[in-house]
N, C-alpha and C positions, 0 to 999 in steps of 0.2 A: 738184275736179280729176278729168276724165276721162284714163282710159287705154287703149288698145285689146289686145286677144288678139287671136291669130290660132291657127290651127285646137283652142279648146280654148276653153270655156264655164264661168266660175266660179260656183259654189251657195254658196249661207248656208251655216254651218259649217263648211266646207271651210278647210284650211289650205295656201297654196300658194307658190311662187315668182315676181316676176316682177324681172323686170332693167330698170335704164332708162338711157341715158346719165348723163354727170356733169353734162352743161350741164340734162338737165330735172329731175336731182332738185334741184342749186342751186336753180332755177325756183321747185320744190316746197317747196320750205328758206323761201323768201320768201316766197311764198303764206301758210304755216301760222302765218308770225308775223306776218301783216298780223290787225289786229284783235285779238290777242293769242289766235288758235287753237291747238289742241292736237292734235297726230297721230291721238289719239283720233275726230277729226271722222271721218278716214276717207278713201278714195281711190275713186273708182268705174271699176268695170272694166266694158266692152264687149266685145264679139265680135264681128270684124271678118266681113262677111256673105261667102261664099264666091265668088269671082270679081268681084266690083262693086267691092270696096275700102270700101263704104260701111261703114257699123256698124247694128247691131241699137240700138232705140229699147228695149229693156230688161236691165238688164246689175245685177252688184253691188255694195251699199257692200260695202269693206273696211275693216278697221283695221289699222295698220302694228304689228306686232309686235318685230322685228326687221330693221338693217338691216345688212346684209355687202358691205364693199368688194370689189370683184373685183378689181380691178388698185388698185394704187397712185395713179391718177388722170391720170400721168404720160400726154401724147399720145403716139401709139404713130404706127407707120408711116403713112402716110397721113394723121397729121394728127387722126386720132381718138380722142377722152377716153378713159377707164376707163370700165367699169359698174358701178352698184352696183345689186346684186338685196337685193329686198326681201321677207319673210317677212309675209304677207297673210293676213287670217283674214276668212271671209264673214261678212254682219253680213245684210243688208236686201237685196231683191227694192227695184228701183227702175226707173222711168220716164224716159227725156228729156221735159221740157217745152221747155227752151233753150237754142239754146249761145249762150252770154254775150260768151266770146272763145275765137279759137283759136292764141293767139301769145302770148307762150312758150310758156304751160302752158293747153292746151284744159280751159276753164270751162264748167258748165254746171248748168243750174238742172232739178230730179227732183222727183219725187213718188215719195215713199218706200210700199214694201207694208209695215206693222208689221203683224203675227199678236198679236192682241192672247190674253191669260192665259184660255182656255178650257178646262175639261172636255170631254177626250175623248170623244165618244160610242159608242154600242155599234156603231155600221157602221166607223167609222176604228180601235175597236178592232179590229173582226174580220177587216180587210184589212193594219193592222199585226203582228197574230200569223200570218196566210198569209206576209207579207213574210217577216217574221224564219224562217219554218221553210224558205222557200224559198232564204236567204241563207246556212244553216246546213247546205243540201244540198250548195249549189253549192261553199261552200269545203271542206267535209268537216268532221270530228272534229279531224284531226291539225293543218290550218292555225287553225284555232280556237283548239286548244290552245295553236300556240307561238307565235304571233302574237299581237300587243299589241291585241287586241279586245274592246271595248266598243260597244256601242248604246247610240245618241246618245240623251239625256231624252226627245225630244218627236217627236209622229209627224211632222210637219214637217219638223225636223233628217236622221230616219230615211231619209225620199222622197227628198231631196237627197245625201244619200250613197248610195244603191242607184244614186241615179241616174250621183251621178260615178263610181261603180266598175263601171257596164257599162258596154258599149263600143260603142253603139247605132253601125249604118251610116250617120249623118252626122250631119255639123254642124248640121244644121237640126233633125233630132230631138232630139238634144241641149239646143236653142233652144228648143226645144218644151218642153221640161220646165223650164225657168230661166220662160218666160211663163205659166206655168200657176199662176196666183196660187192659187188654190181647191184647200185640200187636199184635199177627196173626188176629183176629179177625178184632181189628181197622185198621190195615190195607186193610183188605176186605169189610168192612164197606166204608172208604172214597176211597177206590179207585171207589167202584161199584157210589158213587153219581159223582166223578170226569168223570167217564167214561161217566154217564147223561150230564154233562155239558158240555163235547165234543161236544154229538151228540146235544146238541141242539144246540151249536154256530155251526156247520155246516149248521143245516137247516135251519138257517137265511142268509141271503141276505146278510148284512153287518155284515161283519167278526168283526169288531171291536166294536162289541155291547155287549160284554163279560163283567160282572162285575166283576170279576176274577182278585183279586187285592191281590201280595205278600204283607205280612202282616211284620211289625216290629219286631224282635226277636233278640235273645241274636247272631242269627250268622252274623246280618247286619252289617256295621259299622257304624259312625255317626251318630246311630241311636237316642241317649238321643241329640246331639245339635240338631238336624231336630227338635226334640218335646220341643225345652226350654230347656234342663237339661245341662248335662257335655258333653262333647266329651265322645266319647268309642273308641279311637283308636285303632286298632290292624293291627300288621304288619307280615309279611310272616313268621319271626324266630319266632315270641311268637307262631302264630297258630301251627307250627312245631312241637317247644318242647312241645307244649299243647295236641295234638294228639300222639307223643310219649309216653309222662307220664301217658294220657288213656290207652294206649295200655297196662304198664306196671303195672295200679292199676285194670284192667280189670282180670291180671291175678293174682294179689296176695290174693285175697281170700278175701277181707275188712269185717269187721266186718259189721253190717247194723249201728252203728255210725259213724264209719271209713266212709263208702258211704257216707252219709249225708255231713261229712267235706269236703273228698274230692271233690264230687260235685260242692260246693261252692268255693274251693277254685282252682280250672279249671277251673271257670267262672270269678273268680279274675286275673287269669292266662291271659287268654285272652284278659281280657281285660285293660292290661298294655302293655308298647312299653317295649322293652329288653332293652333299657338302663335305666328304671327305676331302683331307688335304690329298689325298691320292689319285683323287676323280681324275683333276684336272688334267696333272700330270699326263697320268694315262691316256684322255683324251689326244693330248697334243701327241703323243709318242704314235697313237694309231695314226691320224691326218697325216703324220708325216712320211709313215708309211705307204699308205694310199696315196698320196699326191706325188712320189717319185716316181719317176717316167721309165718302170722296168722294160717296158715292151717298146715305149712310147719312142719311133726315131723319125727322120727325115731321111729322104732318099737325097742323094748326090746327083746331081743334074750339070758334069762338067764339059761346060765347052772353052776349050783352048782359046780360039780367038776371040768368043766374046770377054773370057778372062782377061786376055790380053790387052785388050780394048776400054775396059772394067779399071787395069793398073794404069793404062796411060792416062784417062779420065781424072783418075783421081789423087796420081802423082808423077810431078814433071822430077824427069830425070831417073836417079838412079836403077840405071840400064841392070847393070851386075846384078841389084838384088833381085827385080820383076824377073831375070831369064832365071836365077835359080830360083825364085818361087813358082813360074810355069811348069821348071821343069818338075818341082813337089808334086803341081798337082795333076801334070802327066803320069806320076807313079799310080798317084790314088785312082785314075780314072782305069791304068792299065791290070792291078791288081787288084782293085774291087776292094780291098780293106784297106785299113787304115797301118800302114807298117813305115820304115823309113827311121832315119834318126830326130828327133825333137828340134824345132830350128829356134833357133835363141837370137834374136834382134838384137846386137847392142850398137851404143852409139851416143853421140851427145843429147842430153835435152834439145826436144821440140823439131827433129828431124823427121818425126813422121813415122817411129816404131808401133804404136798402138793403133794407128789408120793403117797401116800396112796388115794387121791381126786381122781386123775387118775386113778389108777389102779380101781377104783368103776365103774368113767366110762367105762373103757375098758369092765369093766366084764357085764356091762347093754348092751353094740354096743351102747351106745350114746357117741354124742360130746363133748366136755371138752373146758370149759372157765373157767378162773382165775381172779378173780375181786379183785386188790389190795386196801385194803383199811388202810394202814400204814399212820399219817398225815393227814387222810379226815376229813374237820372240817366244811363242807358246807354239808347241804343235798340236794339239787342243784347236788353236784355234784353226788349222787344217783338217782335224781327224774326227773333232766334234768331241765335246765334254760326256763324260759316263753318266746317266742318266741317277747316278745317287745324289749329283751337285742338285742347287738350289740355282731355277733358273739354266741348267742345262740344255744347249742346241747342236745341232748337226755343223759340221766342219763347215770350211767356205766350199770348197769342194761339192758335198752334197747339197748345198744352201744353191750352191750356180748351177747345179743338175734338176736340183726342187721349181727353180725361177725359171729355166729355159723352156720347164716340160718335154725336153725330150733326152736321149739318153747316149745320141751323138754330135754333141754341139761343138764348136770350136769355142775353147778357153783359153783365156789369155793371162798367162801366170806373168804379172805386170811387173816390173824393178824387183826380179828377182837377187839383183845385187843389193837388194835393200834390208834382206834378212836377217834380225838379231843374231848374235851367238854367244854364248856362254858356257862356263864349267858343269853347267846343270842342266840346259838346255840346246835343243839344235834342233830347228824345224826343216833344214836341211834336210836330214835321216827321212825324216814321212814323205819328201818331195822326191827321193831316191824309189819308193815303192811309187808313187803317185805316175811315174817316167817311164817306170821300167814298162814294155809290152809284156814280159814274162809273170808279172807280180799282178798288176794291175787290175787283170779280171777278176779277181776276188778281194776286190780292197773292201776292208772293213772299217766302217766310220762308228766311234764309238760311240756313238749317241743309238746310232742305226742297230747296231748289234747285231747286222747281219749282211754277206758277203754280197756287193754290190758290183756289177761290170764297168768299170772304165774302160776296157781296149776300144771302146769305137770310138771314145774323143779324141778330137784331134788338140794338141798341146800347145800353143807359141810359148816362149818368152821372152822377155825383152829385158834389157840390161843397160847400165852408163858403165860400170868398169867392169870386165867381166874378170878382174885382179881379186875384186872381191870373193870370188863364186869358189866353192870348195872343191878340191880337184875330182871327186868321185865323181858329184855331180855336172861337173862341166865336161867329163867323159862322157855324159847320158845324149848330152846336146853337141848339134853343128852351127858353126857360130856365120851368121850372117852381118856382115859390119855396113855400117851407116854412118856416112858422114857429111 
């Protein structure tokens, strides 16, 4: 859902006002539960271009924070609803691609700007310490002091409020600084107008003539009671662990969905006190995020005959299976990825199916996890519990991707003839996406809530009756026997 401004331009982290009739927020009401969406998605605001009526093709997501009845609802003279103004906080720089519809509620399809988790460098440090000494001039000592002022985390955040708190001579310069995706740039952009409005409160008379007013944003606090809404409390430990756990998603490589989550959910971070029962939660759900190995792999290092040499080491005998495991991993050394059918180990207890898993990986230099699945009769316990349980964790799956650290490891799907089945249940069906090379690069673990790559693991499994195994599945796999 698009909305239009008129003479006024919204920034990321910006906290603001905007009013809409009764008939388009219903509109709105309907929209966000089509599909079972949640207000969180966000609303996008435009700026209406000066004199043409048309709109600017780059404008902001919001998220609805708060909303406040203005009237009772009741039509008033003339036949006209109530309004209800809504409490808006900037989220994302965005694009028009299309408008979809414009009746009731103008729809339209964007291409989001995400600023993905970088280290600041030494040029946007040294044009964000010019900002801040410059921002520090113009308000003085004494508005600093009594004024609810904080600097926003990130120089980003920083550029976008300097920017809404001058008061550039038009709307189109304004525009200018909301399109200027590239923060070296917007940085030199509002610092050169900050620097105009130094020299001109200097060359007045009366110093405190400055209209020069910090703006409302996700880093103030009490910011939603001051405007009508909720409290937004935040205390010293939450901002702590909140900036630690950036530090730690800055460096795990996130997916650009992963971004998107995590994002939102360091501004949920924030703004909850640590003894909430939700703290904690949230704490665990980021770490978990940051410590999976998106980027994180091992290189393949195969050599045939020290393999070869590797399987007679450490297992006498069976010739058939060592030449068709060599020949697996002449595939992987000839094609460079990881493709072929899933090889499935079966055989009697204690023949040497789970040391043969090993010995695969030793011979690739990758890392070796063991995923027992004897008695699993939840697929939960594969895909990971939805983060509304009590006590909720990530599947074994992403638990043996979390522990390996890296994000190509050889997993060993252990007595997979061991798995429950039931009228209400089949952890089979998740192992069928888990196998497949076509599914698998976007497996989604429910706890993770967000699409994770398996294609580069490599799969064993091992078996005692492969009578057991459901025929979909056992089409996924080539069966290697052991006796």
């Amino acid at each position: 859902p698009i909305f239009a401004l008129r003479g006024q331009v919204m920034y990321p982290g910006i906290r603001s006002r905007i009013e809409l009739p009764q008939t388009t927020f219903k509109a709105l009401g309907k929209f966000m539960q089509q599909g079972n969406r949640s207000h969180k998605e966000g609303v996008g605001l435009l700026t209406t271009r000066p004199g043409s009526g048309e709109l600017y093709e780059v404008g902001t997501l919001c998220h609805i924070l708060a909303v406040n009845s203005s009237s009772s609802g009741e039509p008033t003279q003339g036949g006209n609803h109530g309004r209800v103004q809504l409490i808006v906080e900037g989220q994302f720089r965005f694009r028009v691609c299309s408008c979809n519809q414009t009746s009731p509620l103008p729809i339209m399809t964007v291409q989001l700007f995400i600023e993905p988790f970088t280290n600041e460098g030494i040029n946007t440090t040294v044009l964000v310490l010019r900002m801040k000494a410059l921002v520090l001039e113009l308000m003085g000592p004494h508005r600093v002091a009594n004024e609810d002022f904080q600097w926003p985390s990130t120089a980003s955040l920083l550029t976008d409020a300097v920017g809404a708190a001058l008061t550039p001579p038009s709307l189109e310069l304004r525009q200018q600084i909301l399109e200027t995706v590239n923060l070296q740039q917007r940085l030199q952009l509002v610092l050169a107008l900050l620097s105009r409005e130094v020299e001109v409160q200097k060359s007045n008379a009366d110093k405190g003539s400055s209209r020069f007013k910090w703006p409302q944003g996700r880093w103030t606090t009490n910011t939603l009671g001051q405007m009508g809404g909720i409290e937004d409390d935040v205390d010293d430990e939450a901002s702590s662990d909140a900036d630690l756990l950036r530090g730690k998603l800055s460096r795990a490589g996130l997916s650009k969905e992963a971004v998107v989550i995590a994002r939102r959910e360091l501004q949920r971070l924030r703004a909850l006190q640590s003894h909430h029962p939700e703290y904690a939660v949230t704490c665990k759900y980021l770490e978990t995020l940051a410590e999976l190995p998106w980027k994180t792999q091992t290189e393949d290092c195969v050599d045939l005959a020290a393999a070869r040499a590797l399987l007679d080491a450490e297992h006498y005998g069976l010739h058939s299976a060592k030449r068709r495991i060599l020949e697996f991993l002449a595939v992987q050394k000839l094609s460079g990825t990881v493709s072929g059918p899933i090889l499935c180990i079966h055989g009697p207890p204690g023949v040497g199916k789970t040391s043969l898993g090993h010995s695969i990986a030793h011979a690739l230099g990758r890392k070796f996890q063991r995923v027992a699945l004897g008695g699993m009769r939840d697929e939960a316990m594969l895909r990971g519990h939805r983060r509304t349980y009590v006590g909720s964790c990530p599947g074994a799956i992403i638990q043996a991707l979390q522990s390996s650290g890296v994000n190509n490891p050889v997993i060993l799907l252990d007595e997979i003839d061991k798995l429950s089945h039931g009228p209400t249940f089949n952890p089979e069906a998740v192992l069928l996406e888990i196998l497949d090379p076509e599914q698998n690069t976007g497996f989604i673990d429910h706890y993770v809530g967000t699409p994770f790559n398996l294609s580069r693991v490599i799969f064993i499994c091992t078996a005692n009756n492969t009578s057991l195994i459901g025929r979909p599945l056992l089409d996924r796999m080539e069966l290697l026997e052991l006796s």
